[in-house]
DOPA-321925 format. One record per residue (C-alpha): residue in three letters; y, x, z. Coordinates in steps of 0.5 Angstrom, whole numbers, plus 500, padded with zeros to 3 digits. Example, Ala and Ser with C-alpha at 12.3 -4.5 7.8 and 13.67 -1.06 7.14 Angstrom:
<r ALA,<491,525,516>> <r SER,<498,527,514>> 
This chain:
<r UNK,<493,068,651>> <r UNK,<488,064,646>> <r UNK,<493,066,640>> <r UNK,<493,073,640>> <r UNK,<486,075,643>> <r UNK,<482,069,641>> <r UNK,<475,070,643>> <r UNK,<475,070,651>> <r UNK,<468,074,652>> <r UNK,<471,081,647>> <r UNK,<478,080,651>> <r UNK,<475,080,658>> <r UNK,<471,087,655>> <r UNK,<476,090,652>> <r UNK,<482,088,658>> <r UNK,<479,092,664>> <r UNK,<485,095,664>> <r UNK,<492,094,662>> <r UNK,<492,101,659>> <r UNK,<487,098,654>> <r UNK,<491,091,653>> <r UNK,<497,095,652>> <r UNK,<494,098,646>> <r UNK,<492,093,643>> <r UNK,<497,090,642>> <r UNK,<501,095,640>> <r UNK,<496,098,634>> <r UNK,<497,089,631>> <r UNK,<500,090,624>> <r UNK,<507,086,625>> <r UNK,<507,083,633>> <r UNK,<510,077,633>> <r UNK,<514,073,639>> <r UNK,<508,072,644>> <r UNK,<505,079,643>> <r UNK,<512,082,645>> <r UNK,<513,078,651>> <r UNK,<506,080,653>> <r UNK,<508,088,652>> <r UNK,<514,085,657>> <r UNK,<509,083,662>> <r UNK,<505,088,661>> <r UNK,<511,094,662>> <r UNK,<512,091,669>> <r UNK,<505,093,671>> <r UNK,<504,101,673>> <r UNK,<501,103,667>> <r UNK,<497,110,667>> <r UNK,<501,113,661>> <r UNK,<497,119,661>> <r UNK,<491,115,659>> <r UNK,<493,111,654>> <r UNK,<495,117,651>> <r UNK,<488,120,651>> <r UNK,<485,113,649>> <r UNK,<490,112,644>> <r UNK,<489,118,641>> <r UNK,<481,118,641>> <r UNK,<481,112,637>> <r UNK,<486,115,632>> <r UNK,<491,110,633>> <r UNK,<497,115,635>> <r UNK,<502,113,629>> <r UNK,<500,106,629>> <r UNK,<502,106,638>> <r UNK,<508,110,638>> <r UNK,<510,105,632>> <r UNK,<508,099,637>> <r UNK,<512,103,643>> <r UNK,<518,104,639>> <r UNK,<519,097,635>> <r UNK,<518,092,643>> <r UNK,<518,097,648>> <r UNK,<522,102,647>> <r UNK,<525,105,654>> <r UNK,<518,103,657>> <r UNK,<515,110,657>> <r UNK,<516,115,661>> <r UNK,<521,120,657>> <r UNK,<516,126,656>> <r UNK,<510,120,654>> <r UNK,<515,118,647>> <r UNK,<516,125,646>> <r UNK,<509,127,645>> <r UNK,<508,120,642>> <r UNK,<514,122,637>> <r UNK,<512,129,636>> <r UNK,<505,127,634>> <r UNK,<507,121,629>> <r UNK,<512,127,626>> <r UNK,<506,131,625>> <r UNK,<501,125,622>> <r UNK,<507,124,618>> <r UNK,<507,130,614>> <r UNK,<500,132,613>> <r UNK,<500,124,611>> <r UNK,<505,126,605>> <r UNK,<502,133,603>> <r UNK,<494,129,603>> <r UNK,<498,124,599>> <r UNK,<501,129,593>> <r UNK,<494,132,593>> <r UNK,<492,125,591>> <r UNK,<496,125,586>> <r UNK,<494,132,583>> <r UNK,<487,131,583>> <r UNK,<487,124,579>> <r UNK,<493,126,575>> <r UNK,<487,133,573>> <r UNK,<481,128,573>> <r UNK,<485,123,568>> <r UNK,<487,130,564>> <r UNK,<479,131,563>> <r UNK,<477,123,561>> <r UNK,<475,122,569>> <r UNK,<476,115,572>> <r UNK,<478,115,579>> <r UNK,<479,110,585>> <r UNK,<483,113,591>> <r UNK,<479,111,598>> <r UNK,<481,110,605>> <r UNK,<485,115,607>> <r UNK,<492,115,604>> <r UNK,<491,109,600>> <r UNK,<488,104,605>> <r UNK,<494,107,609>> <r UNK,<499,103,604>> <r UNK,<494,097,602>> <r UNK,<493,095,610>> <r UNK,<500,098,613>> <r UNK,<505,099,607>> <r UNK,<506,105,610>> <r UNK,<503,112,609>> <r UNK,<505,115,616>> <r UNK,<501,109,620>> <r UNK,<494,111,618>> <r UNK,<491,118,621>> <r UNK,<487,121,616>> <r UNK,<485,128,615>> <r UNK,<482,129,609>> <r UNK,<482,125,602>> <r UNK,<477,120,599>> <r UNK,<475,119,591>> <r UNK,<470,115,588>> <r UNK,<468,117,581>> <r UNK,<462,114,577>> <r UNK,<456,117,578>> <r UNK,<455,121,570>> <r UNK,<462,124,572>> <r UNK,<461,127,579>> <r UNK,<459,134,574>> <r UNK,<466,134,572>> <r UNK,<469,132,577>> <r UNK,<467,137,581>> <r UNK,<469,142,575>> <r UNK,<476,140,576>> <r UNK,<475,141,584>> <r UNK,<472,147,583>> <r UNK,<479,149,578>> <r UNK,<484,147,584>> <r UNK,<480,153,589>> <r UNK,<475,147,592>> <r UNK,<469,150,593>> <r UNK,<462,145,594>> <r UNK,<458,146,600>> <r UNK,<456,154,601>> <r UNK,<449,155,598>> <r UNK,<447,148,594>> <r UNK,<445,149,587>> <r UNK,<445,145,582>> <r UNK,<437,143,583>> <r UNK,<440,140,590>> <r UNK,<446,138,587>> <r UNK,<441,133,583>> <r UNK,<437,131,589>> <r UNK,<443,129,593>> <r UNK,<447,125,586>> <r UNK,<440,120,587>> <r UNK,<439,120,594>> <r UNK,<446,120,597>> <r UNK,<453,117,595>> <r UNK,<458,124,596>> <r UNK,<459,131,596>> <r UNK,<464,134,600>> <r UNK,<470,140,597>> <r UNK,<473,144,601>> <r UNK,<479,150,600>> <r UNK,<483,155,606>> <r UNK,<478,156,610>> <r UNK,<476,148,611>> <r UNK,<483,147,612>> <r UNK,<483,141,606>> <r UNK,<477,137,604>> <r UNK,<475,132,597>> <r UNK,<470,128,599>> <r UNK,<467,125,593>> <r UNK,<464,119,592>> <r UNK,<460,115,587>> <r UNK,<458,109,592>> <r UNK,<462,108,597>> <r UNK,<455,108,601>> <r UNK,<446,111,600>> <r UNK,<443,105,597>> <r UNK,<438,106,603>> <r UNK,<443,104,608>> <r UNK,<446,099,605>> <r UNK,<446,097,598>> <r UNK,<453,095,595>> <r UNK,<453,098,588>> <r UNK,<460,098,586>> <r UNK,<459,098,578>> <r UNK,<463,097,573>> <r UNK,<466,090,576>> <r UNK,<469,094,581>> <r UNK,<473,099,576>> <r UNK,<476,092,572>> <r UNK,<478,089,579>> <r UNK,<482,096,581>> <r UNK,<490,094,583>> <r UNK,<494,101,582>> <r UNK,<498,103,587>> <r UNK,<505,108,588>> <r UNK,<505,114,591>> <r UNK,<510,120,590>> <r UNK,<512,116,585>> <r UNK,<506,116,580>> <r UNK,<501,111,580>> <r UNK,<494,111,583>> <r UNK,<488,106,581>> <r UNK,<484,104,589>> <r UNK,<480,099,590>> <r UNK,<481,092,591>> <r UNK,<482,089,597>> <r UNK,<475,085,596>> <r UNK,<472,092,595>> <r UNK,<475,096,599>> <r UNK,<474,091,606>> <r UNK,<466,090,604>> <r UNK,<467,098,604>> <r UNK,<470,098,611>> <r UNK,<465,094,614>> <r UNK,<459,098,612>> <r UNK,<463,103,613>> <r UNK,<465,102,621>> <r UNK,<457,099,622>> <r UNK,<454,106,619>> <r UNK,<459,109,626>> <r UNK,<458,104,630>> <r UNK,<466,102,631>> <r UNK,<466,107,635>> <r UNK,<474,109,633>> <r UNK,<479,102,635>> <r UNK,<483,105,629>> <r UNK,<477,102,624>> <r UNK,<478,095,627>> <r UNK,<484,096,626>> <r UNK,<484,097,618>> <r UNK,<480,091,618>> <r UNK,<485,086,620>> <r UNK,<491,089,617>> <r UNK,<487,089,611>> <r UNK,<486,082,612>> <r UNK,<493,080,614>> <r UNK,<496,084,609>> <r UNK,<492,080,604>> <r UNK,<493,073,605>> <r UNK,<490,072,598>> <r UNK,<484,075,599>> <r UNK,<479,071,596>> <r UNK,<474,070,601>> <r UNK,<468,067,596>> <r UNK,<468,073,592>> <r UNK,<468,077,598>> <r UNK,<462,073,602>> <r UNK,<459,073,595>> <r UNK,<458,080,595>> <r UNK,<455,082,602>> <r UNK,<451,076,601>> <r UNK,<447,079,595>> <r UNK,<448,085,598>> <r UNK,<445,083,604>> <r UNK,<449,085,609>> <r UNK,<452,080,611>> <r UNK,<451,083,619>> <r UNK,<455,088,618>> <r UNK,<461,083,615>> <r UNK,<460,078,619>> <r UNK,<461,084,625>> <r UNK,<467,087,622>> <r UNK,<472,080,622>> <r UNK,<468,078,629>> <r UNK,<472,083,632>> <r UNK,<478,084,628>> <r UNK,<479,077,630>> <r UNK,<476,078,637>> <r UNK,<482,085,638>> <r UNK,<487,083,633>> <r UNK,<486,076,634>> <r UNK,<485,076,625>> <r UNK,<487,069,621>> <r UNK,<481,068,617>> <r UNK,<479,061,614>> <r UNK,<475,056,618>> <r UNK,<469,057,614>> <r UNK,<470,064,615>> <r UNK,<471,064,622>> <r UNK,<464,060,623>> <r UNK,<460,066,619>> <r UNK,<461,070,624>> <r UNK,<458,066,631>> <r UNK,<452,069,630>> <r UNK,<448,070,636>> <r UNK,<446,077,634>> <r UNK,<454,078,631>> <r UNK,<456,076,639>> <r UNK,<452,081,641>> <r UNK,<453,088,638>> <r UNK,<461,086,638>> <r UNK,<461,085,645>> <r UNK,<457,092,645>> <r UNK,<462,095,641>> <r UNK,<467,093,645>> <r UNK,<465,095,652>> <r UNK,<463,102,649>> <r UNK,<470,102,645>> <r UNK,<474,102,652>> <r UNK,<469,105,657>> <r UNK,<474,111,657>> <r UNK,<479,116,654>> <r UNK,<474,121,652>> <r UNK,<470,121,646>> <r UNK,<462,120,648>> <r UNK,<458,121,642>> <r UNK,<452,115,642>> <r UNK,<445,118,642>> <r UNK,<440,117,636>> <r UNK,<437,112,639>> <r UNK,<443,108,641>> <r UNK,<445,109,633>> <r UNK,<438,107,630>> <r UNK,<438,101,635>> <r UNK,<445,099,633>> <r UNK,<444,100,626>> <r UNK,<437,096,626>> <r UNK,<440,091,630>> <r UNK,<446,090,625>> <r UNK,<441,088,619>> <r UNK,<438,082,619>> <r UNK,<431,083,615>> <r UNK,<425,087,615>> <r UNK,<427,090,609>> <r UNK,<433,092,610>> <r UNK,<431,095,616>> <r UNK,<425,099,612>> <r UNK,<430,101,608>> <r UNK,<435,104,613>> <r UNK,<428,107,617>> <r UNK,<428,111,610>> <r UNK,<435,112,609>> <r UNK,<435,116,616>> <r UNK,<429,120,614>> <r UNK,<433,122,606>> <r UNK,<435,129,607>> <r UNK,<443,131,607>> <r UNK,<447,137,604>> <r UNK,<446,139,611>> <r UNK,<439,139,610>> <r UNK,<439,142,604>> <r UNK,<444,148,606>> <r UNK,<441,149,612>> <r UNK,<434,152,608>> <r UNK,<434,155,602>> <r UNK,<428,152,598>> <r UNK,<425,153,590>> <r UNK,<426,147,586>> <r UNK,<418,146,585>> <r UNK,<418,145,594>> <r UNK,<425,140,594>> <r UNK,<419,135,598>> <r UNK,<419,140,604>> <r UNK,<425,137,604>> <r UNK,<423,131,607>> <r UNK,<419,134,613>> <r UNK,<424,139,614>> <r UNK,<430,133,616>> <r UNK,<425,130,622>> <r UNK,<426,137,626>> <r UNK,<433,138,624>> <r UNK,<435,132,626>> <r UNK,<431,132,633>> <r UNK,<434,138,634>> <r UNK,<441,135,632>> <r UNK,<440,130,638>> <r UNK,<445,126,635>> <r UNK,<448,121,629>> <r UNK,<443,120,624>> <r UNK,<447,120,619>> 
């Protein structure tokens, strides 16, 4: 087992139960021989296909198992488990496809009015990680834009019948442009969503500015025929990291991003990448990210990469991770405390700790449209998130 889960301590958390195996070694990108051999193995065991089911599709990993049952397993399942599977995975299938025409008809009309855009996560990292659109669930779209087009941007948005958030206006607009790193467009009754970024994180929870580097690093990529610029992978994997961080890994199919995009990459430069999140001081996070893609995916990374990532505080919250990952097939939303604690945890400096402290308390659009204020009053703002976000109880972010 050492090649397929080579991390002892995160492979005896996350085996508990077979189920949980089986469904790692499904979602890998592109088994090999010893993991074929292991789902064998694990095919004989009783399974509990009704609770595989569940926890796969908890952790968004519904296309990437069904695709994994079809190509080593594909009698194993009882008949009506593989038709839920294969009913879903049509389904993903095409919302994929429409999100991706979308897509292209928002950067072809972006690119018309003189706005640059960079597709992220959604259907581009589905094809930069699984070469397959239909692989990665994703439901709404991502863009990033730099930061003095997000006006126009949105014009163009707005031109399509998106609408912005009900209430804000433009002086909340202004506030959010600094604060903030997004702004959410939605249409058909919420149905389709355009989230519109200008970082792919706040500066207060971790500072990873894209600039004009990131533009000149964007390979181009194939969707309905027509080309779209994305992120680098270099980019985009520190973006994940980040990103799984800010939510605590709390869905599996964000590990797996991680390791299919490091294995479909095997030119990834890994230099430039550690470079980066050094300077940008969130070399935890990183670290966290390819500990566990390596500890569940048993992802290849260079020695000296791998030996970045045995870190006591990293062991730690990946074993953390883990354990909440596979504590069962219904979601269990973390607590404020647990999200403040982990994040805290996930840095390695005061001031990078004060910083998220300070992020934490950043009014959001929500804030912002739960209580209309004067433009003169936007400080109240600040003292008007505390009680919300006590209210909320929940994810701080």
């Amino acid at each position: 087992m050492s090649e397929l889960f080579p991390d002892p301590e995160l492979y005896k958390l996350a085996t508990r139960r077979p189920e949980n195996e089986l469904l790692l070694l499904c979602t890998r990108r592109g088994g090999d021989a010893e993991a074929a051999s292991r789902l064998r193995e694990l095919a004989r065991v009783e399974i509990d296909w009704d609770y595989l089911y569940r926890l796969a599709r908890r952790h968004a990993v519904l296309p990437l198992m069904y695709r994994g049952l079809e190509e080593s397993m594909p009698d194993a399942a009882p008949a009506e488990t593989r038709e839920r599977l294969r009913g879903k995975f049509r389904e993903q299938a095409t919302r994929n496809t429409l999100l991706a025409g979308e897509l292209v008809r928002v950067a072809r009309l972006f690119g018309a009015a003189g706005v640059g855009s960079l597709a992220y996560k959604g259907p581009a990292l589905a094809v930069q990680a699984y070469g397959d659109l239909a692989l990665r669930r994703f439901i709404d779209l991502d863009i990033l834009v730099r930061r003095g087009d997000v006006a126009r941007a949105g014009e163009q948005l707005l031109s399509l019948g998106y609408s912005k958030p009900e209430g804000l206006n433009a002086s909340q607009e202004r506030f959010l442009l600094r604060r903030q790193h997004n702004l959410a467009f939605s249409r058909d009754g919420g149905k389709l969503t355009v989230e519109l970024h200008w970082e792919v994180s706040p500066a207060s929870f971790a500072s990873v500015p894209l600039g004009d580097g990131a533009w000149e690093r964007a390979p181009t990529l194939t969707l309905h025929g027509a080309e779209v610029k994305c992120l680098a992978p270099e980019d985009l994997l520190l973006a994940l990291a980040v990103h799984g961080t800010k939510h605590l890994w709390e869905r599996l199919a964000w590990v797996c991003d991680v390791a299919a995009l490091i294995d479909s990459h095997p030119g990834l430069d890994w230099d430039f990448v550690l470079g980066r999140a050094r300077a940008s001081r969130v070399e935890r996070m990183f670290r966290l990210a390819l500990r566990l893609a390596r500890g569940l995916y048993g992802t290849r990374l260079p020695d000296g990469v791998r030996a970045e990532t045995h870190d006591p505080a990293v062991t730690a919250l990946a074993s953390e991770v883990t354990s909440a990952l596979f504590a069962g097939a219904e979601y269990e939303p973390a607590g404020f405390a647990r999200n403040v604690s982990f994040n805290m945890r996930a840095r390695g400096r005061l001031r990078e700790r004060a910083a998220y402290l300070r992020h934490i308390f950043t009014p959001t659009d929500g804030d912002l449209t739960a209580v209309r204020l004067p433009a003169g009053m936007a400080f109240l703002y600040y003292f008007l998130r505390p009680v919300r976000l006590a209210l909320k109880g929940g994810d701080p972010h």
